[in-house]
DRENBARO-925983 format. One record per atom (N, C-alpha, C): residue number from 0; residue in one letter; atom name; x, y, z. Coordinates in steps of 0.05 Angstrom, whole numbers, plus 5000, padded with zeros to 4 digits. Example, Ala and Ser with C-alpha at 12.3 -4.5 7.8 and 13.67 -1.06 7.14 Angstrom:
2
   seq   type   atom     xx     yy     zz
     0      A      N   5264   4886   5156
     0      A     CA   5246   4910   5156
     0      A      C   5264   4934   5156
     1      S      N   5257   4955   5142
     1      S     CA   5273   4979   5143
     1      S      C   5258   5001   5157
***
This chain:
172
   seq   type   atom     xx     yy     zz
     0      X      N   1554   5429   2389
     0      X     CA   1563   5456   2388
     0      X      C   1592   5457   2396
     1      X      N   1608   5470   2384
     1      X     CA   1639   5469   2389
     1      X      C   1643   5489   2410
     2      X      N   1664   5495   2427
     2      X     CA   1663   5513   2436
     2      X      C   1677   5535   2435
     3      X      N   1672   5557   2445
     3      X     CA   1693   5574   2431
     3      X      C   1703   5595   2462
     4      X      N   1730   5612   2452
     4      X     CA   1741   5620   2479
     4      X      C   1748   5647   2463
     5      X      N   1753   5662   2488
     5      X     CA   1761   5689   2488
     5      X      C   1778   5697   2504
     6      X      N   1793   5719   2503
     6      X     CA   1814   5730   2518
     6      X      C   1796   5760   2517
     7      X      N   1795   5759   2553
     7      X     CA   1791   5790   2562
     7      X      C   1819   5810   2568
     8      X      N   1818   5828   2559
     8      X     CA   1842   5844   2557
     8      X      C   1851   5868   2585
     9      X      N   1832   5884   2584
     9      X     CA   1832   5908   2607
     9      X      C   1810   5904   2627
    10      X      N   1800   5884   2640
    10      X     CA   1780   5888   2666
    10      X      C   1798   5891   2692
    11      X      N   1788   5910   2704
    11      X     CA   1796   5913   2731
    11      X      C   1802   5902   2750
    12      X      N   1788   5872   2746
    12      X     CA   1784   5859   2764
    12      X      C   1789   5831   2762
    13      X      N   1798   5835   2735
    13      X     CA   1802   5799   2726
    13      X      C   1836   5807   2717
    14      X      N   1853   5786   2719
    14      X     CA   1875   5788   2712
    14      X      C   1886   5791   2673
    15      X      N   1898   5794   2673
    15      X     CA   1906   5809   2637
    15      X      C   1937   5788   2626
    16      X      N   1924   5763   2608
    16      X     CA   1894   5767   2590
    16      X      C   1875   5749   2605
    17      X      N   1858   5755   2613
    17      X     CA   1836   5726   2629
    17      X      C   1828   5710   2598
    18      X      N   1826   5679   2601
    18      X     CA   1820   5671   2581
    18      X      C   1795   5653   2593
    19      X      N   1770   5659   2571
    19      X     CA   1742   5648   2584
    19      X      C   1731   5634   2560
    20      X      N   1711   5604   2574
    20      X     CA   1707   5594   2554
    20      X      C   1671   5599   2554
    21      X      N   1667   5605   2528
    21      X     CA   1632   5609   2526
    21      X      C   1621   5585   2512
    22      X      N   1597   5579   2523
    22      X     CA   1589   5557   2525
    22      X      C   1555   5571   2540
    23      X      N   1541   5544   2535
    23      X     CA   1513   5552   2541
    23      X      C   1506   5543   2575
    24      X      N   1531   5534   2587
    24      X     CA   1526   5531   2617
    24      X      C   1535   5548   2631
    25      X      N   1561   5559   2625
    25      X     CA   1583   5577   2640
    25      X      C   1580   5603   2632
    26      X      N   1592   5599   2617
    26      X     CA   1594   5639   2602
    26      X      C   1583   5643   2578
    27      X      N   1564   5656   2582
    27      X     CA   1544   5664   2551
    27      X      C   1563   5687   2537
    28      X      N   1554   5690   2511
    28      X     CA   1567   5714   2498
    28      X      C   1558   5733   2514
    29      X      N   1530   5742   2518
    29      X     CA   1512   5765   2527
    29      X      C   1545   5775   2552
    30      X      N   1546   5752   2567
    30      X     CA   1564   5766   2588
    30      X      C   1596   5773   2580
    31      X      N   1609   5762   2558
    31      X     CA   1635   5769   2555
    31      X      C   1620   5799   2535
    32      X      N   1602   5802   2527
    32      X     CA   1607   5826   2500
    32      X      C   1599   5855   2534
    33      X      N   1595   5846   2549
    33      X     CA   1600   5870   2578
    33      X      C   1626   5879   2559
    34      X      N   1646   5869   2563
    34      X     CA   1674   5873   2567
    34      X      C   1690   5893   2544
    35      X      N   1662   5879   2518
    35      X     CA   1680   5893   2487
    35      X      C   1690   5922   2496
    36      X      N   1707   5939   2481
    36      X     CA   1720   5920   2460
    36      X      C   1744   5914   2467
    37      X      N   1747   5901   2487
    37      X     CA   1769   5889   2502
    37      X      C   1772   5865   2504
    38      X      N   1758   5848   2478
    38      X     CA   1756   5819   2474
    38      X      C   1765   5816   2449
    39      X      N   1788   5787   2450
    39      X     CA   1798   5777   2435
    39      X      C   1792   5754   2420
    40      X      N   1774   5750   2408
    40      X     CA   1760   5723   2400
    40      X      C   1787   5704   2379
    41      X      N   1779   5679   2391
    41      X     CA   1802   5664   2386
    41      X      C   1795   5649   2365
    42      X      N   1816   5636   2344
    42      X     CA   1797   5626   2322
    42      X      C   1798   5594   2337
    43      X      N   1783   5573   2312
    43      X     CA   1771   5555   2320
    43      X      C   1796   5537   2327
    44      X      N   1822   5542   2305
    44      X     CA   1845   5528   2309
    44      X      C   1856   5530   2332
    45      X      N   1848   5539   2351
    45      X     CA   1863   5541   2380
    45      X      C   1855   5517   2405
    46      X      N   1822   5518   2392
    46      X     CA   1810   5500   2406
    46      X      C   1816   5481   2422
    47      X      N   1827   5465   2407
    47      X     CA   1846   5446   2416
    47      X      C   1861   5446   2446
    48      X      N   1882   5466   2434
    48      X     CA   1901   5474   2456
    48      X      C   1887   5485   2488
    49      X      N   1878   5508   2477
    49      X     CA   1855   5520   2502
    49      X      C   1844   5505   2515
    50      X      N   1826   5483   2503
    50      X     CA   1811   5467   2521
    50      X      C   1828   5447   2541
    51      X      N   1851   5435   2522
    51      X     CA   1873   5416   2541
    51      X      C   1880   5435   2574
    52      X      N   1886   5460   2558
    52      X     CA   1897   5474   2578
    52      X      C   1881   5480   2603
    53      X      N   1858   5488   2596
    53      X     CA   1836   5493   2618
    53      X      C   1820   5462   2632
    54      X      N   1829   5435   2615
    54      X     CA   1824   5414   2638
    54      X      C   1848   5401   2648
    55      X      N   1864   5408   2642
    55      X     CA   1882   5394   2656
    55      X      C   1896   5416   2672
    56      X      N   1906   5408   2704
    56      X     CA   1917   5412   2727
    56      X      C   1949   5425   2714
    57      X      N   1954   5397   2711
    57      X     CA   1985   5407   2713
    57      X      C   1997   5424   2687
    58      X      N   1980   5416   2656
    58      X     CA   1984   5430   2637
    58      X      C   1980   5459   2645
    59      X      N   1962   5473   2653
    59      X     CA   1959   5494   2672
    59      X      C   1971   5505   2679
    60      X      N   1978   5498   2694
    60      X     CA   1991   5507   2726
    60      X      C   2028   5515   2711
    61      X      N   2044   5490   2700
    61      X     CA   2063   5490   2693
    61      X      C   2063   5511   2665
    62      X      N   2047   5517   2648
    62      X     CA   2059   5518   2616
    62      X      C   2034   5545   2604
    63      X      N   2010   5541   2625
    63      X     CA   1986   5558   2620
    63      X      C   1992   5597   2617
    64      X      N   2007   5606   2629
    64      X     CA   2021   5631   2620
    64      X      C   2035   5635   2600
    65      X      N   2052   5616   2594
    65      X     CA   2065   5619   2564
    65      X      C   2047   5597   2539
    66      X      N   2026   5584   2543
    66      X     CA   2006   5579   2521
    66      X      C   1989   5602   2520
    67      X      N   1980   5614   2542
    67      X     CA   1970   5645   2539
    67      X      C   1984   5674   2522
    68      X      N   2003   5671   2535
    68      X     CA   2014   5684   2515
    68      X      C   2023   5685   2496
    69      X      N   2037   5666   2486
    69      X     CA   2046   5654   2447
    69      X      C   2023   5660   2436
    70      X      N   1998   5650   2442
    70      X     CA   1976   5648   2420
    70      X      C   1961   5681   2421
    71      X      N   1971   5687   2449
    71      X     CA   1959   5721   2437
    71      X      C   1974   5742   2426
    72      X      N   1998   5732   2421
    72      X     CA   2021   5754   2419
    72      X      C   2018   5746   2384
    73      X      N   2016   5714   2374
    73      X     CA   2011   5717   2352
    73      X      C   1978   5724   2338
    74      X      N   1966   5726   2348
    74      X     CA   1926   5734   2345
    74      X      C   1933   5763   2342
    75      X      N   1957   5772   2358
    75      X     CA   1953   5800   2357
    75      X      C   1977   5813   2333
    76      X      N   1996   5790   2333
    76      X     CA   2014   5809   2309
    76      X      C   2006   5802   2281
    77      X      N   1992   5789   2274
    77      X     CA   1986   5788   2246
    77      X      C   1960   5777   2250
    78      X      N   1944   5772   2266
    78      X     CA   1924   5753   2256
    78      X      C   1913   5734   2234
    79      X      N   1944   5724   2230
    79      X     CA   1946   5699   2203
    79      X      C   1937   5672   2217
    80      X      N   1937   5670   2247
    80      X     CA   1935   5649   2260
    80      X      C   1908   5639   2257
    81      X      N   1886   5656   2246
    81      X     CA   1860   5644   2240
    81      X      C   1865   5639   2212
    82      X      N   1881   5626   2196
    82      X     CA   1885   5622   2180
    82      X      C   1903   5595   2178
    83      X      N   1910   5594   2199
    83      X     CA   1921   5564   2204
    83      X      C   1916   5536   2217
    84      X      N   1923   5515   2209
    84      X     CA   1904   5491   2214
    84      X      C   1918   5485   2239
    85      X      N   1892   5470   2256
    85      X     CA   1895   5461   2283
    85      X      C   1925   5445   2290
    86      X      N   1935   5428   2266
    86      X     CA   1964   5421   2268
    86      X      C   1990   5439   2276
    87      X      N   1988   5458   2264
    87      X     CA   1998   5486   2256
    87      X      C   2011   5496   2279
    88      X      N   1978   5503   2294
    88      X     CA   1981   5519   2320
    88      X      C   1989   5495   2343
    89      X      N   1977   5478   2342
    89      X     CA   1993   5447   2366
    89      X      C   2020   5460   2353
    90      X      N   2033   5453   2338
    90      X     CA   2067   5459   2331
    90      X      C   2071   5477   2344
    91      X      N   2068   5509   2342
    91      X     CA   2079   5530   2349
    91      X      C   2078   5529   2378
    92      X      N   2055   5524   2395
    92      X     CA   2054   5515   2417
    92      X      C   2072   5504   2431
    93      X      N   2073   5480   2420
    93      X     CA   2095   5457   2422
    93      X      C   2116   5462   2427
    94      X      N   2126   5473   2411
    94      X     CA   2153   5494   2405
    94      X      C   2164   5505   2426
    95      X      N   2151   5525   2426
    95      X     CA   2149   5545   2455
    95      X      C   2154   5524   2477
    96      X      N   2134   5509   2480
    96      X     CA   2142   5497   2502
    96      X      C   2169   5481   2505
    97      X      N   2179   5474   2490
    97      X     CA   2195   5454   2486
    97      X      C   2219   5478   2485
    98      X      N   2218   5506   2477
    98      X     CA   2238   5521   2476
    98      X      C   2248   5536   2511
    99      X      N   2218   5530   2521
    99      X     CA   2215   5543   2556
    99      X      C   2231   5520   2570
   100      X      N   2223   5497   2563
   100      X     CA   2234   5469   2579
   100      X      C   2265   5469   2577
   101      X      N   2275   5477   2558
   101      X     CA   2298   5472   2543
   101      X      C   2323   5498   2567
   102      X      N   2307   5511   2563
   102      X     CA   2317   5542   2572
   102      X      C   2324   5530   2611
   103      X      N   2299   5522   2612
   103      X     CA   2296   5518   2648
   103      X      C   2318   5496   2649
   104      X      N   2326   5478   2635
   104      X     CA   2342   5454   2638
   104      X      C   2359   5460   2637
   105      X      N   2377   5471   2617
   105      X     CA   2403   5485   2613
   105      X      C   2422   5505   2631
   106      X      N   2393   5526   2643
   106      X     CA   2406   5534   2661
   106      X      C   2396   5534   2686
   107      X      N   2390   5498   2695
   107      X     CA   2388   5503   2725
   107      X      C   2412   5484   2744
   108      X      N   2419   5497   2752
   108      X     CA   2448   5480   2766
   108      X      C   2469   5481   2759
   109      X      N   2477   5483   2729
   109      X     CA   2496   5470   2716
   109      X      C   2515   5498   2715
   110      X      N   2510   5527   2730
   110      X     CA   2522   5543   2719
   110      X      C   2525   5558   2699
   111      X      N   2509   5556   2679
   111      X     CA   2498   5576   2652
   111      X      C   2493   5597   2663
   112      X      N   2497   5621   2651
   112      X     CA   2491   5640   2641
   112      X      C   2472   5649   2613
   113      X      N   2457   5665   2611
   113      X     CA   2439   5658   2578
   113      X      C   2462   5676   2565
   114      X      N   2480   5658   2551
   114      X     CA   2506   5676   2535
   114      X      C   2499   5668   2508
   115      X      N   2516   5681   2493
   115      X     CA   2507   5671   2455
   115      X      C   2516   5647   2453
   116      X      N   2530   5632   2458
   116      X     CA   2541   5606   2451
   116      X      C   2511   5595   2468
   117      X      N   2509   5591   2490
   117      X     CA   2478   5583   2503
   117      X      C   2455   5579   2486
   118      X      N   2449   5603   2482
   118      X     CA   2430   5614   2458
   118      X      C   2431   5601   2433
   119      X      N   2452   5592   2425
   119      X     CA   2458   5577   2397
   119      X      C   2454   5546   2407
   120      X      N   2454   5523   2430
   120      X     CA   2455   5508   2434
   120      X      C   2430   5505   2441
   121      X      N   2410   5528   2455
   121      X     CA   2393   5519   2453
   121      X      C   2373   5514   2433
   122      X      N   2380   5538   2412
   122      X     CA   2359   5534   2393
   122      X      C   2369   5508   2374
   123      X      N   2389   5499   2370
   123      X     CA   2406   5465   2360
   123      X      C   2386   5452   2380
   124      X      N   2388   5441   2401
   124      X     CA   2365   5427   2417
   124      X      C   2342   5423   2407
   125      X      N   2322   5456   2404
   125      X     CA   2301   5449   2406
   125      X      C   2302   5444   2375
   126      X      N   2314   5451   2354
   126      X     CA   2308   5433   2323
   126      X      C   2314   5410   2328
   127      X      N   2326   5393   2343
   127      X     CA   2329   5371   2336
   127      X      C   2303   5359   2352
   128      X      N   2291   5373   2368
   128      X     CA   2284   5358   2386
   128      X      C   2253   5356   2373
   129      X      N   2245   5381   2357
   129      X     CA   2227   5386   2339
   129      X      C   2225   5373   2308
   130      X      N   2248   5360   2301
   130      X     CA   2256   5341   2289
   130      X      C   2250   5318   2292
   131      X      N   2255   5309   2316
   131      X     CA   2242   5285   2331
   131      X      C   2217   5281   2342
   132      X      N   2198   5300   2338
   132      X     CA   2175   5306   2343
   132      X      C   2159   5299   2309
   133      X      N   2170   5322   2295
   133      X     CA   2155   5311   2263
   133      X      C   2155   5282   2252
   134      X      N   2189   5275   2267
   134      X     CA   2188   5245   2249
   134      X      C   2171   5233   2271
   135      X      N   2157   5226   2290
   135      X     CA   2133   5216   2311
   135      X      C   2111   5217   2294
   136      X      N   2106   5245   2288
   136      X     CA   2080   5256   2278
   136      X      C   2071   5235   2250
   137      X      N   2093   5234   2236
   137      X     CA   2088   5219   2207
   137      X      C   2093   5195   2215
   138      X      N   2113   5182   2228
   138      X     CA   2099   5140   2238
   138      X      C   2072   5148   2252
   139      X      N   2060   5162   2266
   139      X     CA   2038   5163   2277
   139      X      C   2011   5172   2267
   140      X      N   2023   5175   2246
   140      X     CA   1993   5191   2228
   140      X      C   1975   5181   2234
   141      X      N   1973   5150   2236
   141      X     CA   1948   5137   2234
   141      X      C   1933   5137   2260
   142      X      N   1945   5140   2282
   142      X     CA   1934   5145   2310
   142      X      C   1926   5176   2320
   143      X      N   1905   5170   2329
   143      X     CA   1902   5201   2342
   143      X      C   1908   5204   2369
   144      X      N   1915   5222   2372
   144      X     CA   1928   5241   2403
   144      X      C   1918   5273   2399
   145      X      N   1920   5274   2420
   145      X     CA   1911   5300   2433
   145      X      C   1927   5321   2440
   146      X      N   1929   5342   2453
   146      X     CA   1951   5356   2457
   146      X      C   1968   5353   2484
   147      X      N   1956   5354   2494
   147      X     CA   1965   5341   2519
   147      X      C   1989   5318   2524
   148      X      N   1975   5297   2507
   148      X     CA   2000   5269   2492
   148      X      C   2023   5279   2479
   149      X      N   2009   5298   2463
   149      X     CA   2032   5314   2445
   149      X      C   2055   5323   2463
   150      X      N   2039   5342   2485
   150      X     CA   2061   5352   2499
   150      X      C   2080   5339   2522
   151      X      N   2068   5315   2528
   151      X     CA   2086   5291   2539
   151      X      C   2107   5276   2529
   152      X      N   2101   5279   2506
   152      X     CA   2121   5263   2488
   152      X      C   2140   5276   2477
   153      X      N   2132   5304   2468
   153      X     CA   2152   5321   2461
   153      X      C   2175   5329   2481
   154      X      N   2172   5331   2508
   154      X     CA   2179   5333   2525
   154      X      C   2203   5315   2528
   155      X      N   2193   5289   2532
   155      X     CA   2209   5267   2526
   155      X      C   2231   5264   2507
   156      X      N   2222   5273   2493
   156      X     CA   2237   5275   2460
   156      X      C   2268   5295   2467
   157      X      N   2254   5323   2480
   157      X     CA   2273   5338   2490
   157      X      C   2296   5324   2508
   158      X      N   2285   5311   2531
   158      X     CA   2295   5300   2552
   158      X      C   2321   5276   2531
   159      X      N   2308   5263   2519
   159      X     CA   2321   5247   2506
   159      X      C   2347   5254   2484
   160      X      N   2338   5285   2473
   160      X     CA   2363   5302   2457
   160      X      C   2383   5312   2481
   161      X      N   2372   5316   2505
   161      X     CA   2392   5330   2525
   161      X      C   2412   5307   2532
   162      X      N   2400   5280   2531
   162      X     CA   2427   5266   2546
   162      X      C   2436   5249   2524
   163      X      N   2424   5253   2499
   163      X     CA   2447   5236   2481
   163      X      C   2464   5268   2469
   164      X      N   2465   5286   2467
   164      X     CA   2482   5310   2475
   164      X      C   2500   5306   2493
   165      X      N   2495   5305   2519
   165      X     CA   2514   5296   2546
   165      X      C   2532   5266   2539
   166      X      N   2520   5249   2529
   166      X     CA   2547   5229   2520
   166      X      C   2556   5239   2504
   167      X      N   2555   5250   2493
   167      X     CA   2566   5265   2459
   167      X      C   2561   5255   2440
   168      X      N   2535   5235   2440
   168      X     CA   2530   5214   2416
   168      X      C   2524   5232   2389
   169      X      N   2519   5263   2395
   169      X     CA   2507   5276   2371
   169      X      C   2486   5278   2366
   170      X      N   2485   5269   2334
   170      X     CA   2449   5261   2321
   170      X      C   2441   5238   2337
   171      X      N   2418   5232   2321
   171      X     CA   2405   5206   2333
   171      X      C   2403   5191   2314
***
């Protein structure tokens, strides 16, 4: 049985969006449909992501508010995202994160301001850096990884555009 997750929207008592996973040990439907219609059922392509996020510690803790919110901000503006493959949504994910990492690096210490020239360097970063992520994806076809891997490496990838930038090597 696969499992599937939901986002509770307006409870009083749970924080907004609570994201819960149903399953036949933990949370039955009987108990999230209390809540309708203040539930956001997630499609299956998220799976992935959600589950990484809810076992792992540090994925959590660090990145779990803005994977919460990318995937409901897009469920809720078009709901095309149940229409997209589990690759799809790892990317957009990805993204984001790699666009949050990017943001926190740039301007911590160094004196930035978020100015338009800023703004333009970072989004140059994160294409290249997302660049360097697809060309991974295609030598790697043949291995499988998880999201989690995904987001270690991408990370890296970033880390690795920031300081061949800083020599001024350019491309890669």
């Amino acid at each position: 049985m696969s499992r599937r997750y939901v986002y509770i929207m307006s409870a009083k008592h749970l924080p907004t969006p609570y994201l819960v996973e149903i399953s036949r040990n933990k949370t039955t439907i009987n108990q999230v449909a209390y809540y309708e219609p203040d539930v956001i059922h997630c499609p299956s392509s998220t799976e992935s992501v959600l589950r990484a996020m809810l076992q792992d510690r540090w994925l959590f803790s660090t990145y779990g508010k803005l994977i919460k919110n990318v995937l409901l901000r897009w469920m809720l503006d078009g709901g095309e995202i149940s229409l997209w493959s589990k690759g799809e949504v790892v990317g957009m994910v990805i993204q984001s994160i790699i666009e949050e990492e990017c943001r926190k690096r740039l301007g911590q210490g160094n004196g930035y301001t978020m100015t338009r020239s800023l703004s333009r360097d970072t989004s140059v970063i994160v294409q290249d850096a997302m660049k360097l992520r697809k060309n991974r994806m295609v030598q790697e076809a043949h291995l499988s990884s998880n999201f989690l891997e995904d987001c270690l490496r991408s990370i890296q990838e970033l880390n690795f555009v920031l300081a061949s930038q800083r020599k001024g090597v350019g491309k890669y």
